[in-house]
One Martini backbone bead per residue (centre of mass of N, CA, C, O) as a GRO file, in nm:
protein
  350
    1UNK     BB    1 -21.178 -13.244  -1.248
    2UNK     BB    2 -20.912 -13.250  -1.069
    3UNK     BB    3 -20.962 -12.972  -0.984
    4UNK     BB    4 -21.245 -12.983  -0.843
    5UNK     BB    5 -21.171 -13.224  -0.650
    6UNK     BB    6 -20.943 -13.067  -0.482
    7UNK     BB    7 -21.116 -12.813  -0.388
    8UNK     BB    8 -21.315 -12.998  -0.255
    9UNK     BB    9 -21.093 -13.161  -0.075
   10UNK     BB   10 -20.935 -12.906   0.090
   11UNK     BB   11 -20.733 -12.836   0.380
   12UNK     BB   12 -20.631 -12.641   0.611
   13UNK     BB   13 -20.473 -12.899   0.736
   14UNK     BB   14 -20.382 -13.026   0.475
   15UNK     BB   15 -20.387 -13.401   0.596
   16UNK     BB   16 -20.605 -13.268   0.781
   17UNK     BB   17 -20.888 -13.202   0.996
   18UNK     BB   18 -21.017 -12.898   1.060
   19UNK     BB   19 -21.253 -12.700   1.258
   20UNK     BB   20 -21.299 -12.537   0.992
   21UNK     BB   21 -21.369 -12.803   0.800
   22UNK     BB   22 -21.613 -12.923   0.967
   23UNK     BB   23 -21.791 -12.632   0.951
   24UNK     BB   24 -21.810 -12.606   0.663
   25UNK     BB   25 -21.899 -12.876   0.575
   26UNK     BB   26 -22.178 -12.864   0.763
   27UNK     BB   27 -22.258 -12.568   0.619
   28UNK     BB   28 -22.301 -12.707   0.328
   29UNK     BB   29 -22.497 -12.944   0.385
   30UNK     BB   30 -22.729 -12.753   0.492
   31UNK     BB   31 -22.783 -12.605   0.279
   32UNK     BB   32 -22.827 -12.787   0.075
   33UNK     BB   33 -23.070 -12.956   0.201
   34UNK     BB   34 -23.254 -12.661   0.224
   35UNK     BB   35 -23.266 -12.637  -0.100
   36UNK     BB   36 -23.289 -12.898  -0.220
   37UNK     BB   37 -23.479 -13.086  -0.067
   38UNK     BB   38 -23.753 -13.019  -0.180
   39UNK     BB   39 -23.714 -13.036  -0.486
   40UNK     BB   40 -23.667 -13.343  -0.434
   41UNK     BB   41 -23.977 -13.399  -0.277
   42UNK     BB   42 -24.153 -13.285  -0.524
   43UNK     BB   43 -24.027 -13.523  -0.748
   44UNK     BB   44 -24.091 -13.774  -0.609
   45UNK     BB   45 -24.405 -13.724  -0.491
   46UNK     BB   46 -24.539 -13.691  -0.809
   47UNK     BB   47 -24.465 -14.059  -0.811
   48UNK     BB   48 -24.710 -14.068  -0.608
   49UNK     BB   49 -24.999 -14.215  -0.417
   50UNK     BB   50 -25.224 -14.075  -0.206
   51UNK     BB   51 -25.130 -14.313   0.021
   52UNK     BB   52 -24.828 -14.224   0.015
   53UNK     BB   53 -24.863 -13.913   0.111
   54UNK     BB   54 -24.998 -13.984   0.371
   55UNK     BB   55 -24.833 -14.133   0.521
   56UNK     BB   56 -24.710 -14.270   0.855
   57UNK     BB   57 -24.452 -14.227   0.774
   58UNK     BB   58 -24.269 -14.103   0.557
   59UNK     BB   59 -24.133 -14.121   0.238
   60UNK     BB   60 -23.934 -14.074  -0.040
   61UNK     BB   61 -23.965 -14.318  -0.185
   62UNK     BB   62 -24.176 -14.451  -0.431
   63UNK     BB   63 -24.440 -14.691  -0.390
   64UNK     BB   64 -24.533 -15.001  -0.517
   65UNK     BB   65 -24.790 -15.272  -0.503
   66UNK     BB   66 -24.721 -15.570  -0.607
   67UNK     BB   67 -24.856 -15.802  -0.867
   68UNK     BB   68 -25.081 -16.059  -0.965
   69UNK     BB   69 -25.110 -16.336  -1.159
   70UNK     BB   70 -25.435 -16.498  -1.165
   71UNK     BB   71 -25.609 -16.803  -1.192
   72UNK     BB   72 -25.935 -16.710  -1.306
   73UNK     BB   73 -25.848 -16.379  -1.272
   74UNK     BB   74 -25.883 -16.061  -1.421
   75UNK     BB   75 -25.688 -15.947  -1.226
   76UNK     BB   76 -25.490 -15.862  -1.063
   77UNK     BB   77 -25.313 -15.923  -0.762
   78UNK     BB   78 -25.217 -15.831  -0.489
   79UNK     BB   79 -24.897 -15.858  -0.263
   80UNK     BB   80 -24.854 -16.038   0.047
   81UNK     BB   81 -24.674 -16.070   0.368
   82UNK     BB   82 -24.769 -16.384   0.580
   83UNK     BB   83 -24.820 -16.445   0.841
   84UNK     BB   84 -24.851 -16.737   1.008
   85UNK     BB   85 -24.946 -16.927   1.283
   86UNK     BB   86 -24.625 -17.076   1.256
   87UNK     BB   87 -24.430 -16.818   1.204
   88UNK     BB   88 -24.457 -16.802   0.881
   89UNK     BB   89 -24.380 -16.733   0.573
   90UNK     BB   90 -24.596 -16.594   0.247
   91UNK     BB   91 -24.699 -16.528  -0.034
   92UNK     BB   92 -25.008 -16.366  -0.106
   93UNK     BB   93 -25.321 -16.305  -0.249
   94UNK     BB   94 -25.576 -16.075  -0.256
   95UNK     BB   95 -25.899 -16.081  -0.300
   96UNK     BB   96 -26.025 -16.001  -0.042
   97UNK     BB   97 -26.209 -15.788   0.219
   98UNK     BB   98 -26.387 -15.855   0.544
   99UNK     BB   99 -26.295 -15.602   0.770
  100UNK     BB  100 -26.046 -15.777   0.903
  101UNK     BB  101 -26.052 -15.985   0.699
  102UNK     BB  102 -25.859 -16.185   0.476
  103UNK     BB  103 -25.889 -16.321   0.116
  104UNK     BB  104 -25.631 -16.558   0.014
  105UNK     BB  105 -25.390 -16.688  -0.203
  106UNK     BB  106 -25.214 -16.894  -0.399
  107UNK     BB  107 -25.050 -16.825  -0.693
  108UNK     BB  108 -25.034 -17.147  -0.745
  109UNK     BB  109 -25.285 -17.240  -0.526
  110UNK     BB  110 -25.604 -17.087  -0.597
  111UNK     BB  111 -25.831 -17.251  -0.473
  112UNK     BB  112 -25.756 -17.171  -0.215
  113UNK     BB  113 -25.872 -17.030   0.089
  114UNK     BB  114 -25.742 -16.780   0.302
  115UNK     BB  115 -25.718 -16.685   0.581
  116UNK     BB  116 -25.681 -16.341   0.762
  117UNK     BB  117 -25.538 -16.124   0.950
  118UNK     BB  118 -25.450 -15.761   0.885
  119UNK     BB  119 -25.216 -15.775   1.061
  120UNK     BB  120 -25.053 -16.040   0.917
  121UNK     BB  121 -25.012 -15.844   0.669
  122UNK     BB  122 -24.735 -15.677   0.362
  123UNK     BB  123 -24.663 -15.583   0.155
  124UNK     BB  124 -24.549 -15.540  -0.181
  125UNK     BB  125 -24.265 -15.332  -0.244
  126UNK     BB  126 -24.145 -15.109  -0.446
  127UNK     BB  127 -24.018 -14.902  -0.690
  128UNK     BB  128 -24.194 -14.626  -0.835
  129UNK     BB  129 -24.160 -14.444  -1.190
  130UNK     BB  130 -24.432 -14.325  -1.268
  131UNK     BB  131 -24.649 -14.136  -1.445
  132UNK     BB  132 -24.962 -14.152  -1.391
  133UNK     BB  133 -25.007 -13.876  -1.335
  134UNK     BB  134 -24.903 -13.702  -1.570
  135UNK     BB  135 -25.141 -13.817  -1.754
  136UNK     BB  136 -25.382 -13.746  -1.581
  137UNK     BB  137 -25.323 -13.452  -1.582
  138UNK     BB  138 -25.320 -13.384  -1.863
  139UNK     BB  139 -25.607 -13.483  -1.921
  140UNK     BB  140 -25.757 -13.286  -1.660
  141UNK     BB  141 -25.526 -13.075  -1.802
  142UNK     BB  142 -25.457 -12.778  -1.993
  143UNK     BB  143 -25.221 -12.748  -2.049
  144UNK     BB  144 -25.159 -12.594  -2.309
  145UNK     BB  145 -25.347 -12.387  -2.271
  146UNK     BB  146 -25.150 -12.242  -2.015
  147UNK     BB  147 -24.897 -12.267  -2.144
  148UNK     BB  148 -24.928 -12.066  -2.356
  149UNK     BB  149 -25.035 -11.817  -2.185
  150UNK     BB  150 -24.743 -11.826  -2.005
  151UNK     BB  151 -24.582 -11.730  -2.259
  152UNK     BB  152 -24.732 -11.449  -2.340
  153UNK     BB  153 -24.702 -11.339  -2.092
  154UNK     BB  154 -24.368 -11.368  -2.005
  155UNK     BB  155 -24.266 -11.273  -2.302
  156UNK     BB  156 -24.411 -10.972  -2.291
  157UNK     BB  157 -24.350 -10.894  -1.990
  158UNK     BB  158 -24.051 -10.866  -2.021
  159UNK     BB  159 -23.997 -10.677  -2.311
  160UNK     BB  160 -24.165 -10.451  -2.172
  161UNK     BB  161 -23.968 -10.448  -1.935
  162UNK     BB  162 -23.703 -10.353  -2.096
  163UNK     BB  163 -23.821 -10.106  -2.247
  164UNK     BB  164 -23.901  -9.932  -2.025
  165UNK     BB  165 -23.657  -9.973  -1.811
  166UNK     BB  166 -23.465  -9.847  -1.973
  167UNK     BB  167 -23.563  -9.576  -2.068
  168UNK     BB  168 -23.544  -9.472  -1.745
  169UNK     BB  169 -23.259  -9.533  -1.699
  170UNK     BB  170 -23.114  -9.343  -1.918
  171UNK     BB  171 -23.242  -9.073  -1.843
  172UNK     BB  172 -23.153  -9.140  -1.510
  173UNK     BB  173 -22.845  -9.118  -1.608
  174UNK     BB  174 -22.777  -8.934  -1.901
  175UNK     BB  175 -23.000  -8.686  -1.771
  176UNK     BB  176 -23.010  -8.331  -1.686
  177UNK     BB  177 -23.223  -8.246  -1.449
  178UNK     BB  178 -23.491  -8.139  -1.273
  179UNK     BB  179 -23.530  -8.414  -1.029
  180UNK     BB  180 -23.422  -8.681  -1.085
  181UNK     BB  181 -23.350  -8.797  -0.777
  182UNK     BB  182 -23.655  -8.754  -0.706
  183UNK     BB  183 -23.753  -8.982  -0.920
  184UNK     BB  184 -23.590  -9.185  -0.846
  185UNK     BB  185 -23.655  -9.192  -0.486
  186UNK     BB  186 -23.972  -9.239  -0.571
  187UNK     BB  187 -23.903  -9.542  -0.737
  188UNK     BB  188 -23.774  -9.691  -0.502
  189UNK     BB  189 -24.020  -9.645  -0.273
  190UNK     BB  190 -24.199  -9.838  -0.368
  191UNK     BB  191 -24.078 -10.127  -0.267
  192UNK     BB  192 -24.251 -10.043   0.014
  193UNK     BB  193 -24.516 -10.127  -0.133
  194UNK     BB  194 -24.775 -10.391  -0.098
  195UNK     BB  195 -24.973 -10.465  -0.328
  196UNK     BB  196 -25.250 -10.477  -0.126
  197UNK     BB  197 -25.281 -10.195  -0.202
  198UNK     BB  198 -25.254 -10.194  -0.543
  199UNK     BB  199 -25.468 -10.354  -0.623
  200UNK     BB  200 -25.758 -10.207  -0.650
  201UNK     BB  201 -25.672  -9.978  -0.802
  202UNK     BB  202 -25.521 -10.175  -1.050
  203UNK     BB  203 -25.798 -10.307  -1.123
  204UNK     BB  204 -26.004 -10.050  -1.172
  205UNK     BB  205 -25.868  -9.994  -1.420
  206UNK     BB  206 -25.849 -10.182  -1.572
  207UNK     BB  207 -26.177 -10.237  -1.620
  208UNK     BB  208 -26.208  -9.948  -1.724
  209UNK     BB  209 -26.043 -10.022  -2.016
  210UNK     BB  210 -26.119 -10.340  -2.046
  211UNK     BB  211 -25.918 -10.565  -1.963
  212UNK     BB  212 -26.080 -10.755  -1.821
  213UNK     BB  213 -26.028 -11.072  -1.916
  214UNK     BB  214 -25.687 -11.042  -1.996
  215UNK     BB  215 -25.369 -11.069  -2.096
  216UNK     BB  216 -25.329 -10.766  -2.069
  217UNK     BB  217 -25.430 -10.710  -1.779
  218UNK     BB  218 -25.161 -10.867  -1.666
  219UNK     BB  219 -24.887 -10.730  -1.851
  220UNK     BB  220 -24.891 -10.434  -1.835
  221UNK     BB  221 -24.876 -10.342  -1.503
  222UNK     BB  222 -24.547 -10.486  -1.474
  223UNK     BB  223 -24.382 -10.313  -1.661
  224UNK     BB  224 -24.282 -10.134  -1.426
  225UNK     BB  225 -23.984 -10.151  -1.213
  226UNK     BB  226 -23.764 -10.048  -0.996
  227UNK     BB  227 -23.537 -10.284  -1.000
  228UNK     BB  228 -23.490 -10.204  -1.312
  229UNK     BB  229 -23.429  -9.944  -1.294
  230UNK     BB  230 -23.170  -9.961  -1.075
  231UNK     BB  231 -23.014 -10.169  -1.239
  232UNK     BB  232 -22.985 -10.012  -1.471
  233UNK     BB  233 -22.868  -9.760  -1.391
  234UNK     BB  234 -22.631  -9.826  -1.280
  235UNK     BB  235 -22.506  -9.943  -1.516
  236UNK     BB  236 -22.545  -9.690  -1.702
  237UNK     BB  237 -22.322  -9.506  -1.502
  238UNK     BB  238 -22.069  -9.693  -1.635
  239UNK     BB  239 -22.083  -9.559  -1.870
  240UNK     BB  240 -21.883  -9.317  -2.093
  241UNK     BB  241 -22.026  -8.993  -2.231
  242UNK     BB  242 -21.834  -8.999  -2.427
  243UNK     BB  243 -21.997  -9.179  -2.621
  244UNK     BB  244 -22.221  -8.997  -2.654
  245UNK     BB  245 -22.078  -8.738  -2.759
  246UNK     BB  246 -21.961  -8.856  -3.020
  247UNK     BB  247 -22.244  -8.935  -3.146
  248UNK     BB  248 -22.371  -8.648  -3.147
  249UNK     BB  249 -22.095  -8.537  -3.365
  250UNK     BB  250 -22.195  -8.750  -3.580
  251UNK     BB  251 -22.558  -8.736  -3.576
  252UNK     BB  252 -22.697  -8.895  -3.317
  253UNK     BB  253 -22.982  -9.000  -3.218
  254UNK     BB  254 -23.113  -9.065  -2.924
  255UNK     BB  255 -23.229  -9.346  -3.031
  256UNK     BB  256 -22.935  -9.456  -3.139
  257UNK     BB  257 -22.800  -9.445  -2.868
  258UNK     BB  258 -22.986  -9.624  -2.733
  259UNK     BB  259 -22.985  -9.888  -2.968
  260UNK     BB  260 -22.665  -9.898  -3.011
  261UNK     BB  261 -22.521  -9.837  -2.717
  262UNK     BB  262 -22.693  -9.885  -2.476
  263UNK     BB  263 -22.778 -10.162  -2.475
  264UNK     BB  264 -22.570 -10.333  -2.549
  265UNK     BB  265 -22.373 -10.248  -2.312
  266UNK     BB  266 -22.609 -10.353  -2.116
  267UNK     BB  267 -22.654 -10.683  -2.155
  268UNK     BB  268 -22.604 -10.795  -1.881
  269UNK     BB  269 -22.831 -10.673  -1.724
  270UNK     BB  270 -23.078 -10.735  -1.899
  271UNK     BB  271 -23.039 -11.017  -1.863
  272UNK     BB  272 -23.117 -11.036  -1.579
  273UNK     BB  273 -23.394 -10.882  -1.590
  274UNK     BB  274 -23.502 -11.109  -1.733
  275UNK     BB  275 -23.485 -11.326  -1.543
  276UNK     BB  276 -23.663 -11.207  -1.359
  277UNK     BB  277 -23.923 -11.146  -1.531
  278UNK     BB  278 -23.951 -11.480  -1.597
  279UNK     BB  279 -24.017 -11.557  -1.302
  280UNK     BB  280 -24.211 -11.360  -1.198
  281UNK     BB  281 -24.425 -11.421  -1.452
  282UNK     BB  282 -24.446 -11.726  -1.405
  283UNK     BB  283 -24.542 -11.699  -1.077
  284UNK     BB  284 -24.758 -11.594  -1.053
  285UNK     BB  285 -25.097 -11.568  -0.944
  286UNK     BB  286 -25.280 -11.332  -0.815
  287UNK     BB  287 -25.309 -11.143  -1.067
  288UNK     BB  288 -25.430 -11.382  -1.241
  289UNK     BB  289 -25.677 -11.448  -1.100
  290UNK     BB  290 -25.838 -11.173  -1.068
  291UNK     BB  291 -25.816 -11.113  -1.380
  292UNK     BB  292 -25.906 -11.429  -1.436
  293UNK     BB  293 -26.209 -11.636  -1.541
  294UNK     BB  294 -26.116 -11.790  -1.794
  295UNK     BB  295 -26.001 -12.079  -1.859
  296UNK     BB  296 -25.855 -12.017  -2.145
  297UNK     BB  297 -25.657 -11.763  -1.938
  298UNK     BB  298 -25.499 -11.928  -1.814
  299UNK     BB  299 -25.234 -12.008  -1.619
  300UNK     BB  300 -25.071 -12.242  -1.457
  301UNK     BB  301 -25.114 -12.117  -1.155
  302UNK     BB  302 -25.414 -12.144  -1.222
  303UNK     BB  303 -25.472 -12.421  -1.274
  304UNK     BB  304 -25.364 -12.555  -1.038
  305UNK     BB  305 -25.637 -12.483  -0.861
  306UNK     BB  306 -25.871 -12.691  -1.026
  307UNK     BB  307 -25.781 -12.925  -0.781
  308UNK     BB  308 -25.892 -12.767  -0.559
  309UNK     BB  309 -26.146 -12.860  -0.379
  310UNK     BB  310 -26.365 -12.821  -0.128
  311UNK     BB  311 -26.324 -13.170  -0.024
  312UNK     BB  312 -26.092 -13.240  -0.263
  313UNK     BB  313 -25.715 -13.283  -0.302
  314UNK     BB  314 -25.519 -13.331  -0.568
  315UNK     BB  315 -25.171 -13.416  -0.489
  316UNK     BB  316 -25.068 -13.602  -0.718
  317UNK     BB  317 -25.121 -13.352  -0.967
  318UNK     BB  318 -25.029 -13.112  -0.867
  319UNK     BB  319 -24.750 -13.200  -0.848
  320UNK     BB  320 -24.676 -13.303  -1.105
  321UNK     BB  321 -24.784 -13.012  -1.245
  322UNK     BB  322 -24.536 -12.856  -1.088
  323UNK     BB  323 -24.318 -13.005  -1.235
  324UNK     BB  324 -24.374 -12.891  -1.516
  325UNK     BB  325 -24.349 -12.596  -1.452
  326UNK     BB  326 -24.124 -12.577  -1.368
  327UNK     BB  327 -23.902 -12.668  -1.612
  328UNK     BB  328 -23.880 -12.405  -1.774
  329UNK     BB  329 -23.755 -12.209  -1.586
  330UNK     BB  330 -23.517 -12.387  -1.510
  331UNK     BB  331 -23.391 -12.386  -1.792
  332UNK     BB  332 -23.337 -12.092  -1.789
  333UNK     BB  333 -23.166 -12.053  -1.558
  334UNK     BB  334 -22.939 -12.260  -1.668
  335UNK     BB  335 -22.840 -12.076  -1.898
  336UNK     BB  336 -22.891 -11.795  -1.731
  337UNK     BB  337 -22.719 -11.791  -1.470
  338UNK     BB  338 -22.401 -11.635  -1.559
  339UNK     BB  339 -22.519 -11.335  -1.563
  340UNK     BB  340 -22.590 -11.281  -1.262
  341UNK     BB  341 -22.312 -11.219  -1.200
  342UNK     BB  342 -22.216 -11.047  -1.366
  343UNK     BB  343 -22.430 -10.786  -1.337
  344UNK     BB  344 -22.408 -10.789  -1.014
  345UNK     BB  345 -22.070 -10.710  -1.014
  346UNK     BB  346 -22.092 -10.461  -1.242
  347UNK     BB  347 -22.306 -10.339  -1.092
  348UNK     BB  348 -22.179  -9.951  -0.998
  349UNK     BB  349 -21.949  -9.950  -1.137
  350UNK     BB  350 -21.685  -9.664  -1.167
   0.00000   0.00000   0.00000
C-alpha cells in the first residue's frame, strides 16, 4: 500500500509541483471523470424515481421526499417546509393540494388545516438508496428468462469463436500453401465491411435454413470474426515450428498438434479473444432485434426495448435493468481483464 502511495503521489519537482505534475494530474482527473462519470450516474440515477429523472437542474444523488405518519390518516403524509406569513419556518404534512393552494397540518397537531400557497412550501428530502425500481422492474421483467438467453447466446457463440478462429487462425500461421497471404488479407479486409450491408443478406440466409426466431441464428452468424483470426494468427506466428515438427516426428496428428501444442501455448491469446466475445455477444442488440420476435427468446437487451411505450418510456425501470445487465459483464471483465494486456503485449513478437 505504502509503494502505491508513494507512485501515486510522486512529483517531477521532488518536493514541489512542477507544471508536468499538474497537467498529468489534471488529465489523469478529466479522464478519469470521462470513463467513470456515466457509469457512475447512471447506477446513481437507478434508484431515483420518474420526477426526480426529469428535475432540473438534475441532482446527482438519489432522493425521496420523507413521510409522516399523522393520527387520523390511513396513509403517510408528504412532509413539507412551509414559510408562513410572518417569515418563520415549520414542517407542516400535507393533506391535499387544490390548485395552487396546499392544505397542510401539524403533525403534533392535526386537527387545524393551514392552507398555504404552494410556492411558500419546500419539500423535505433525503438521500434514498432504495430497491423500489430493481423489485419492480424484476416484477415486470421476465428478468431470469432473459439472463438464461443472454448466457446460452454468449456461452455458445464464444466457445464456438474460439474454435472457429483458433482452427483458421492455426492453418493460416502453421501451413503453408499457395494463397495464404491472399486468405489472410481477403479475412482482414472484411473489418472494412459495415454490419448494415450484410445484415439483409445473412437475415435471409438465416430464414432460409430455417434458423429465423432461434437461438442459433443469433449464435452461429458471429461466430467466425477477423478480429479473432487476426488476433490468434499473430499469437501463434510466435509459437517456434519447431515444436510442431517434433511433434510430427513422434507420430502426432495434426488434430493433437491443434489440441495439444497449439491451443495450450495459445492460452493468453485465447483467453483475450474470450473476453472481447463475451463483451460482445452479451452487449449485441441489432442482431438479436432483428432475428429474435418471441419473447420467451428475448436476450437482455433485447428484452429491455420492451420497457420503451409508444407514450411512455419507463426510463427509472430500464437504468434499474441495465445496471443488472450490467453486473455480469463487469464481473467477468474484472476477474479476466488481467489477461488483455498480457495477450495482446504478447501478440505479434517474434
Amino acid at each position: 500500500m505504502r509503494t502505491v502511495s508513494s507512485f501515486l503521489t510522486r512529483t517531477r519537482g521532488g518536493n514541489r509541483l512542477d507544471i508536468a505534475d499538474i497537467l498529468t494530474y489534471l488529465l489523469l482527473t478529466i479522464g478519469t471523470i470521462v470513463m467513470f462519470g456515466p457509469v457512475i450516474w447512471l447506477v446513481l440515477s437507478s434508484f431515483k424515481d420518474t420526477a426526480d429523472l426529469v428535475r432540473f437542474p438534475p441532482r446527482l444523488l438519489p432522493y425521496r421526499q420523507e413521510t409522516v405518519e399523522v393520527a387520523g390518516y390511513d396513509e403517510p403524509l408528504p412532509l413539507f417546509e412551509v414559510t408562513l406569513e410572518d417569515g418563520s419556518t415549520r414542517p407542516l404534512a400535507q393533506v391535499r393540494r387544490i390548485g395552487i393552494e396546499a392544505q397542510m397540518v401539524d403533525p403534533e397537531a392535526p386537527d387545524e388545516i393551514i392552507r398555504v400557497n404552494i410556492d411558500a412550501r419546500q419539500p423535505v428530502e433525503s438521500v434514498y438508496f432504495g430497491l423500489d425500481n430493481y423489485i419492480e422492474g424484476i416484477e415486470r421483467f421476465d428478468f431470469l428468462t432473459y439472463l438464461r438467453n443472454s448466457v446460452v447466446v454468449t456461452a455458445a457463440a464464444t466457445a464456438l469463436t474460439l474454435l472457429v478462429n483458433s482452427m483458421a487462425a492455426f492453418a493460416l500461421s502453421k501451413y503453408r500453401f499457395r494463397g495464404r497471404n491472399t486468405i489472410f488479407l481477403i479475412t482482414i479486409s472484411t473489418l472494412m465491411v459495415p454490419l448494415s450491408v450484410i445484415l439483409i443478406p445473412v437475415f435471409l440466409v438465416i430464414t432460409e435454413v430455417g434458423r429465423n426466431n432461434n437461438l442459433l441464428g443469433v449464435i452461429v452468424p458471429g461466430a467466425a470474426t477477423p478480429t479473432g483470426v487476426f488476433l490468434l494468427r499473430q499469437y501463434m506466428l510466435t509459437i517456434p515450428d519447431e515444436l510442431l515438427d517434433s511433434a510430427r516426428i513422434d507420430g502426432a496428428s495434426e488434430w493433437r498438434i491443434y489440441l495439444q501444442i497449439i491451443l495450450p501455448l495459445a492460452r493468453p491469446a485465447l483467453a483475450v479473444l474470450a473476453i472481447f466475445s463475451v463483451m460482445w455477444r452479451w452487449n449485441d442488440f441489432l442482431w438479436p432485434l432483428i432475428v429474435l420476435s418471441r419473447s420467451d427468446l428475448f436476450t437482455l437487451q433485447v428484452g429491455l426495448n420492451s420497457f420503451q411505450g409508444d407514450l411512455q418510456t419507463q426510463w427509472n425501470l430500464i437504468l434499474a435493468m441495465t445496471v443488472l445487465t450490467l453486473l455480469p459483464i463487469t464481473l467477468v471483465f474484472a476477474f479476466l481483464q488481467r489477461y488483455i494486456t498480457t495477450g495482446i503485449a504478447t501478440t505479434g513478437m517474434k
